[in-house]
C-alpha positions as CSV (number, residue, x, y, z in Angstrom):
1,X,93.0,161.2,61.4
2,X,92.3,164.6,59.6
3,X,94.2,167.7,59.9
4,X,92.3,169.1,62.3
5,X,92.5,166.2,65.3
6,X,96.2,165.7,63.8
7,X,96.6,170.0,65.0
8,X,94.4,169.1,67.9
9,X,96.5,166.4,69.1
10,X,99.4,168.7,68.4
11,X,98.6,171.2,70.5
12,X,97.7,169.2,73.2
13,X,101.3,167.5,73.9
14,X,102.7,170.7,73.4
15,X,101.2,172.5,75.8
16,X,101.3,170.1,79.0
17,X,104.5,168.8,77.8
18,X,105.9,171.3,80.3
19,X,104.0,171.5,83.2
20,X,103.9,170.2,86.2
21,X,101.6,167.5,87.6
22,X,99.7,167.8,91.2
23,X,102.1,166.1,92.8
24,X,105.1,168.4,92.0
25,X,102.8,171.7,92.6
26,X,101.9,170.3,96.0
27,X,105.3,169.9,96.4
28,X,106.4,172.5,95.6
29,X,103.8,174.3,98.4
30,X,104.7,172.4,100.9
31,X,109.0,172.4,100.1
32,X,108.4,176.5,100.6
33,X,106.5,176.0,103.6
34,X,108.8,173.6,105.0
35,X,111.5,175.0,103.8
36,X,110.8,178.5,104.9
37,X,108.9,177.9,107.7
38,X,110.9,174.9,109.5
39,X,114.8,175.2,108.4
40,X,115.3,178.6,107.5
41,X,113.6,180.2,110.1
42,X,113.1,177.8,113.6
43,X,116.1,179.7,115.2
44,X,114.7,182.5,114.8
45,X,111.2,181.9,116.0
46,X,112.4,179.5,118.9
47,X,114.5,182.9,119.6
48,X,111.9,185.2,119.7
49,X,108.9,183.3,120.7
50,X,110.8,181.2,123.6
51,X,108.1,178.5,124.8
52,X,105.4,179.8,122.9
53,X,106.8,178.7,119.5
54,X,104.2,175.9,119.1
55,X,101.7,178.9,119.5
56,X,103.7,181.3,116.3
57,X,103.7,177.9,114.4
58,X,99.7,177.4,114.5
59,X,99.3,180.8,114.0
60,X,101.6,180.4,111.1
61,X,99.8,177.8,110.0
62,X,96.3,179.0,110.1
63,X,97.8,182.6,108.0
64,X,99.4,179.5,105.2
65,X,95.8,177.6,105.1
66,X,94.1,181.4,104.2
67,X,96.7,182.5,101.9
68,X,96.7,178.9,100.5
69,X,92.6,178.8,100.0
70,X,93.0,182.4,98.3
71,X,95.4,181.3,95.8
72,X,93.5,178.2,95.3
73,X,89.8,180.6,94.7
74,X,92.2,183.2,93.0
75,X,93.4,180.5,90.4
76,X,90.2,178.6,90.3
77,X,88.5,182.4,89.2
78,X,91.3,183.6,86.9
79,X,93.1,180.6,85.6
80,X,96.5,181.1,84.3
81,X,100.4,180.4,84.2
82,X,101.2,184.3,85.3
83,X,99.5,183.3,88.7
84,X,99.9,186.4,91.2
85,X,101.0,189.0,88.8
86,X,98.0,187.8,87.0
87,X,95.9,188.2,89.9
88,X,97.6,191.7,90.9
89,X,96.6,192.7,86.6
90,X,92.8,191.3,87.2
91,X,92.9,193.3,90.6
92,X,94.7,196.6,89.5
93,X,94.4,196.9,85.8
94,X,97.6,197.1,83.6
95,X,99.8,200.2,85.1
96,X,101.4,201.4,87.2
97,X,100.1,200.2,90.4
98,X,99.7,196.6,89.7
99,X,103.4,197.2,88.2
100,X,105.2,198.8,91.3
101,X,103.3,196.1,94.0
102,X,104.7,193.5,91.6
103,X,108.4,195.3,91.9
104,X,107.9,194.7,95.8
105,X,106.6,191.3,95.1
106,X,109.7,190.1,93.1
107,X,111.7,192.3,95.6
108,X,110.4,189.8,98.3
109,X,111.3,186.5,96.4
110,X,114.9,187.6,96.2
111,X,114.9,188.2,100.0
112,X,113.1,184.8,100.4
113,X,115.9,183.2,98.0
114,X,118.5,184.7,100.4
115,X,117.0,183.4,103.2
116,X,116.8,180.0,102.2
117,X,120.4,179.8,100.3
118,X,121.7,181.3,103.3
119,X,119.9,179.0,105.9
120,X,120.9,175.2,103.0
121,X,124.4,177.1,103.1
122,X,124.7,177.0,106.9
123,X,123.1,173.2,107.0
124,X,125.8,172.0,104.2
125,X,128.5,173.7,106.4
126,X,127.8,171.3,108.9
127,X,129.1,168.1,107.2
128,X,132.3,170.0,106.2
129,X,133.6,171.4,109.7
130,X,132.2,172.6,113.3
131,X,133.2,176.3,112.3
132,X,132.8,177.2,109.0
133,X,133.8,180.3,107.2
134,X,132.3,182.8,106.0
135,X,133.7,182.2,102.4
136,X,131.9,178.9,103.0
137,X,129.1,179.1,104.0
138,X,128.5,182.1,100.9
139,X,130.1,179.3,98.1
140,X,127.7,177.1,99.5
141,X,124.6,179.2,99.1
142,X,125.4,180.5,95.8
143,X,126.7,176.7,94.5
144,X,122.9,175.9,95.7
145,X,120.9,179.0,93.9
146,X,123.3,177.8,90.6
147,X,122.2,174.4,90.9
148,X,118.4,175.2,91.5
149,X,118.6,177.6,88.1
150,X,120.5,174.6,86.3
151,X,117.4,172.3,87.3
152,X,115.2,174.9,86.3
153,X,116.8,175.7,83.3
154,X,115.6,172.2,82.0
155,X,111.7,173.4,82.6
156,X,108.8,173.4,84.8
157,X,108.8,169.7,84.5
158,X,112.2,168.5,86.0
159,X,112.3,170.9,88.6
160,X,108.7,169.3,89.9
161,X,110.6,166.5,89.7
162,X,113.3,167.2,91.8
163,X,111.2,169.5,94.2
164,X,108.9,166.0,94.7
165,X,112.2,164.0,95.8
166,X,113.7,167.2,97.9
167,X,110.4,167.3,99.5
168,X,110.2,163.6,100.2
169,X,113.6,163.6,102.0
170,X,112.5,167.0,103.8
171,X,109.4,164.8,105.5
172,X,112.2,162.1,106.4
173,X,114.5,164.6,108.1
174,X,111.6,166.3,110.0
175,X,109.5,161.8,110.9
176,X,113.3,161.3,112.0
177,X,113.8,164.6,114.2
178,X,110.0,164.0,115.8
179,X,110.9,160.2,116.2
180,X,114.0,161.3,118.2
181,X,111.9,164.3,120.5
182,X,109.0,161.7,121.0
183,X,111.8,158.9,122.3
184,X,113.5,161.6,124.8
């Protein structure tokens, strides 16, 4: 092998050696849909939407399926790891626009990593007591944004890894809760 295939073959394992593979990325979609869209949020929508929740779901869904076939056209068009702040660059230019909606954008994933510790803290409550406390139900969501960034800390790789198997017992949860409405 000369040098040249030898810094071929180099580069090559070095640069997938960290990402993710399909089946991670979709589950990764589908653990934020789910996770989002089913646990954190149900209460809220069964709340406000009453009998017509199966109506704010497909709705939901039909919003997720455009937003999804964007990002899939936006990535296809400008392929790269910076994925929407890359798109918001391509749209906007480098300044200050593209900067500030990207502020608002990171802004909304901390919200959207509130929501979810705060929904797996109230879930993890249950198997500990029938009332918990506030001071438990925060430890639990923080304890579960530490052990995400732990995971993550280890790369793009693992944490496809461990979003695959949290997805997989996810689907279980929600076959097993279906099973159980369709047998009332």
């Amino acid at each position: 092998m000369n040098s040249v295939t030898a810094k071929q073959a180099a580069s090559t394992t070095t640069s997938t050696a960290g990402q993710i593979g399909m089946v991670a990325a979709v589950s990764i979609g589908i653990g934020g849909m789910v996770g989002a869209g089913i646990f954190s949020i149900l209460g809220v929508v069964a709340q406000a939407a009453g009998n017509a929740m199966w109506l704010a779901f497909a709705i939901g869904g039909v919003v997720a399926l455009l937003s999804t076939y964007s990002y899939a056209k936006l990535g296809a068009t400008f392929p790269s790891a910076g994925g929407a702040v890359h798109f918001l660059v391509k749209s906007f230019g480098d300044g200050v626009l593209a900067g500030g909606l990207n502020l608002f954008m990171w802004a909304g994933y901390i919200i959207s990593l509130a929501l979810y510790a705060t929904a797996f803290g109230s879930y993890a409550a249950t198997f500990f007591t029938v009332t918990p406390s506030p001071l438990l139900l925060k430890s639990l969501a923080v304890g579960s944004v530490l052990l995400l960034t732990v995971v993550n800390a280890f790369g793009a790789k693992q944490m496809g890894r461990w979003e695959t198997w949290i997805v997989a017992i996810k689907v279980v949860i929600l076959v097993l809760f279906a099973a159980v409405g369709c047998g009332s």
